[in-house]
C-alpha positions as CSV (number, residue, x, y, z in Angstrom):
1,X,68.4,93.8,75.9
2,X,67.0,91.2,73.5
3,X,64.4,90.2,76.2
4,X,63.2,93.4,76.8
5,X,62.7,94.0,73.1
6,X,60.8,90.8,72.8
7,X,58.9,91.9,75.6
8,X,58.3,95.3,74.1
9,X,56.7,93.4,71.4
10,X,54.4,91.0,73.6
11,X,52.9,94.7,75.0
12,X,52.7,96.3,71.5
13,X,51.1,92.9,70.3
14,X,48.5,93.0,73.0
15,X,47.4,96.8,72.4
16,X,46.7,95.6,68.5
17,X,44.9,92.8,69.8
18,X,42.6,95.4,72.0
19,X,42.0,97.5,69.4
20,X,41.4,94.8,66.7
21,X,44.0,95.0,65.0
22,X,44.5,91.7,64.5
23,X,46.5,91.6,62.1
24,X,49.2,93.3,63.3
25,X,48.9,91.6,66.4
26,X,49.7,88.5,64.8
27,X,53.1,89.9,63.5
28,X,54.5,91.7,66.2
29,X,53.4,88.4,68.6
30,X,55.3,86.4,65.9
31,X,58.4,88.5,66.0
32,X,58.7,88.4,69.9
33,X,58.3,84.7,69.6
34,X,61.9,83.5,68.6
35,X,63.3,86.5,71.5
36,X,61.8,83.6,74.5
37,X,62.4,80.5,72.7
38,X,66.2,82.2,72.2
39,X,66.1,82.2,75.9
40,X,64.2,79.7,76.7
41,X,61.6,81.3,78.4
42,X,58.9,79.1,78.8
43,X,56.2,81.2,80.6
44,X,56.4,84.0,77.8
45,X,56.8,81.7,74.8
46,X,53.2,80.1,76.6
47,X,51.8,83.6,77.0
48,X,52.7,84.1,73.2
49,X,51.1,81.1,72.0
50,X,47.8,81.5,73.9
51,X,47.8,85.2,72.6
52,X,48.6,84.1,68.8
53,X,45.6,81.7,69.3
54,X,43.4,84.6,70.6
55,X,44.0,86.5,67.6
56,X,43.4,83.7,65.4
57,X,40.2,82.8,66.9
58,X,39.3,86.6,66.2
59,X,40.4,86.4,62.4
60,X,38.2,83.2,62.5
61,X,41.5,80.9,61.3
62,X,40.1,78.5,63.8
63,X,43.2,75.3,62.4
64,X,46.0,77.7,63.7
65,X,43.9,79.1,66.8
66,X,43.9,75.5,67.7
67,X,47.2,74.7,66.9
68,X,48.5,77.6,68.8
69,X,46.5,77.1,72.1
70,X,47.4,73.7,72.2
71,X,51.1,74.4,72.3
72,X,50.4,76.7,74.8
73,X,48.4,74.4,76.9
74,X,51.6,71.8,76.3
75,X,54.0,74.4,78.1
76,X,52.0,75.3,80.8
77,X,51.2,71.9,81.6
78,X,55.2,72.0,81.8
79,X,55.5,74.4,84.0
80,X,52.7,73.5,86.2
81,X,50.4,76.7,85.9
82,X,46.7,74.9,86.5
83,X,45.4,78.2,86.2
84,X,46.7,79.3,82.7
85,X,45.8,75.5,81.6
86,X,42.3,75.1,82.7
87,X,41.9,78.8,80.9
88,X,43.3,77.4,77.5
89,X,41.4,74.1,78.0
90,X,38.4,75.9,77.9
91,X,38.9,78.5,74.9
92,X,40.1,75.1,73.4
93,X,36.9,73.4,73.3
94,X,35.0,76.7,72.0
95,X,37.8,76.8,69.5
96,X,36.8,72.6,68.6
97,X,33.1,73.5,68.5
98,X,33.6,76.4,66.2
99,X,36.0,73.6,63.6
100,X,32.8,71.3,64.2
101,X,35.3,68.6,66.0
C-alpha cells in the first residue's frame, strides 16, 4: 500500500507541475521520494529526481535543478535507460548554461 501512496504522490506532483504549481510540486515529489528509496525502487526514485529538477529549473533554483538531474542521470545510467539519460544530459547542459558553467 505504501507504493501506491508514493505513487499517488508522483501523479499529484506532476498535475502541480502542469499547472505551475511549482511549489507544491516540489513537496508532494519530495514526500513520494523516501516511499521508492524505502523500496528501493530505482526507476521511480530516477523519475522523481528528474521531475524535482524540472520544477527547480522552473522556480529558476538552477544549484538544486542541477543537483537533482544529475542524480537522476546517475541512476539511470544504473539501470541502463539510454533514453531517459540522453534526455537528462541534455536538460543538464541548458541547466549549466543558465548557472553560466
Amino acid at each position: 500500500i505504501s507504493l501506491k501512496i508514493g505513487i499517488t504522490y508522483v501523479y499529484l506532483g506532476d498535475v502541480y507541475s502542469e499547472i505551475q504549481k511549482y511549489d507544491s510540486a516540489e513537496i508532494v515529489f519530495t514526500e513520494a521520494l523516501p516511499y521508492f528509496e524505502k523500496a528501493s525502487d530505482l526507476e521511480y526514485r530516477a523519475r522523481i529526481l528528474a521531475s524535482l529538477g524540472q520544477v527547480y529549473y522552473r522556480m529558476e533554483n538552477y544549484k538544486d535543478a542541477l543537483d537533482r538531474m544529475a542524480a537522476a542521470l546517475v541512476i539511470y545510467r544504473q539501470l541502463h535507460n539510454s533514453v531517459e539519460a540522453a534526455k537528462l544530459e541534455k536538460n543538464i547542459e541548458i541547466v549549466k548554461k543558465r548557472l553560466g558553467t
